[in-house]
C-alpha positions in Angstrom: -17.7 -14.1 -12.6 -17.0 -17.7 -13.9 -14.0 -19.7 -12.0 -11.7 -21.7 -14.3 -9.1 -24.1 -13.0 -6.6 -25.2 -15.7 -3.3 -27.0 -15.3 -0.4 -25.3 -16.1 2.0 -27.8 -17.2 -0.6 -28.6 -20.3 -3.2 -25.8 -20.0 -5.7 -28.2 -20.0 -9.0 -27.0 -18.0 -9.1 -29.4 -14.6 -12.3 -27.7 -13.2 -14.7 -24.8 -14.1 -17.4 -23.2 -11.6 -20.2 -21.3 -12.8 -20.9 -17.6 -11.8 -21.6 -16.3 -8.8 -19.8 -18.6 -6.6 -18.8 -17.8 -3.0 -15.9 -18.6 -1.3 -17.8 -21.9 0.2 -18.1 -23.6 -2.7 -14.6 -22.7 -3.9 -13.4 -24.0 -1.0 -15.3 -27.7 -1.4 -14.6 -27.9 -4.9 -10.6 -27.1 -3.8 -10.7 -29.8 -1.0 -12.3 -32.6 -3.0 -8.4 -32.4 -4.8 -6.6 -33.7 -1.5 -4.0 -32.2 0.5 -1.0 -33.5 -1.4 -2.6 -31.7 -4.5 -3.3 -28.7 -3.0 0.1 -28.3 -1.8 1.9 -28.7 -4.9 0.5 -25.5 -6.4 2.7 -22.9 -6.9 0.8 -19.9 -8.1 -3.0 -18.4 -8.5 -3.3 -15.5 -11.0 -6.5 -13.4 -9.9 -8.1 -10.2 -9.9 -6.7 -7.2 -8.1 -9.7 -7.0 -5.7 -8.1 -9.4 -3.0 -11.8 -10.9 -2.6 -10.6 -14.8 -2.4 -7.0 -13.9 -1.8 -7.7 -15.0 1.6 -9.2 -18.3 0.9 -6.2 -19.4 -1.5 -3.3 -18.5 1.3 -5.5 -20.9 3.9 -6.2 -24.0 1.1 -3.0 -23.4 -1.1 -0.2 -22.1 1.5 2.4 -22.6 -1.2 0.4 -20.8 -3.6 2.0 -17.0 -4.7 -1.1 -14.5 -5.7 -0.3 -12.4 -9.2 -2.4 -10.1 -11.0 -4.0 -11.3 -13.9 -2.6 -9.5 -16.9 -6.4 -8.7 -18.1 -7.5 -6.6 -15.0 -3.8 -5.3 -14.8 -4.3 -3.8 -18.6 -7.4 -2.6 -17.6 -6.6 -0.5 -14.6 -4.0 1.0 -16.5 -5.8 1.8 -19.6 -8.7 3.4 -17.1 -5.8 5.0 -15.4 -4.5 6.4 -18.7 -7.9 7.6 -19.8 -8.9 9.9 -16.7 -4.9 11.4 -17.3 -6.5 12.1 -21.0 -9.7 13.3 -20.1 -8.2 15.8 -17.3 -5.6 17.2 -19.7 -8.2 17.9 -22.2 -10.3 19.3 -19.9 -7.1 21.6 -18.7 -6.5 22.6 -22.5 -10.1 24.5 -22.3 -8.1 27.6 -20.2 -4.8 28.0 -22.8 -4.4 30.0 -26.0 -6.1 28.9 -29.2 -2.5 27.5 -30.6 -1.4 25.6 -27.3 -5.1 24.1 -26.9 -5.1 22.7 -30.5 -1.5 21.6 -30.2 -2.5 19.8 -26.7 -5.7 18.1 -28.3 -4.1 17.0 -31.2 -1.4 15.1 -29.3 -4.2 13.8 -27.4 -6.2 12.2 -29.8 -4.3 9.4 -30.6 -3.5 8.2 -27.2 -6.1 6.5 -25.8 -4.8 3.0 -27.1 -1.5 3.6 -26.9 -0.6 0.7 -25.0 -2.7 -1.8 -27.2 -1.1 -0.8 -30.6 2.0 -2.9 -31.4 5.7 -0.5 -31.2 7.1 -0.1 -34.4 10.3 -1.3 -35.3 
């Protein structure tokens, strides 16, 4: 997991850390910014997994905590998938005309959610 630090005013990368980084070094690469810096940052988009969520409410105590909208897509389209997978396995116990019906609507919804909605 790389780290990437961009301004959102002009979405300009202002720091980058390499993978694998622990909280630590996030930390000391946060501090070096200052205090008046740090406190003038309004939000910190992150994984769901609440790992460093701890660290930015001590450093950044105005700081809000969203959901990046990549894992957020993703646990939703995993989400989406199992509900697919468990209804088709559900359609193995009906009549021949309800399975086929059943599969059929099936098989074009796994990327529901990334096609574009027609107008």
């Amino acid at each position: 997991m790389a780290i990437f630090f961009l301004g959102a005013v002009q979405l300009v990368s202002i720091g980058i850390l390499g993978q694998y980084v622990g909280q630590s070094s996030i930390e000391e690469f946060l501090l070096k910014w200052g205090e008046e810096v740090l406190n003038k940052i309004e939000e910190v988009s992150m994984d769901m997994s609440g790992s460093y969520k701890s660290l930015v409410k001590k450093i950044l105590p105005n700081a809000v905590v969203t959901a990046d909208r990549f894992h957020v897509t993703k646990m939703i389209h995993e989400e989406l998938n199992k509900a697919r997978i468990d209804q088709k396995k559900a359609a193995e116990s009906l009549k021949i005309e309800e399975k086929t019906k059943l599969i059929d609507s099936l098989k074009s919804s796994k990327y529901s959610l990334s096609q574009k909605d027609e107008v």
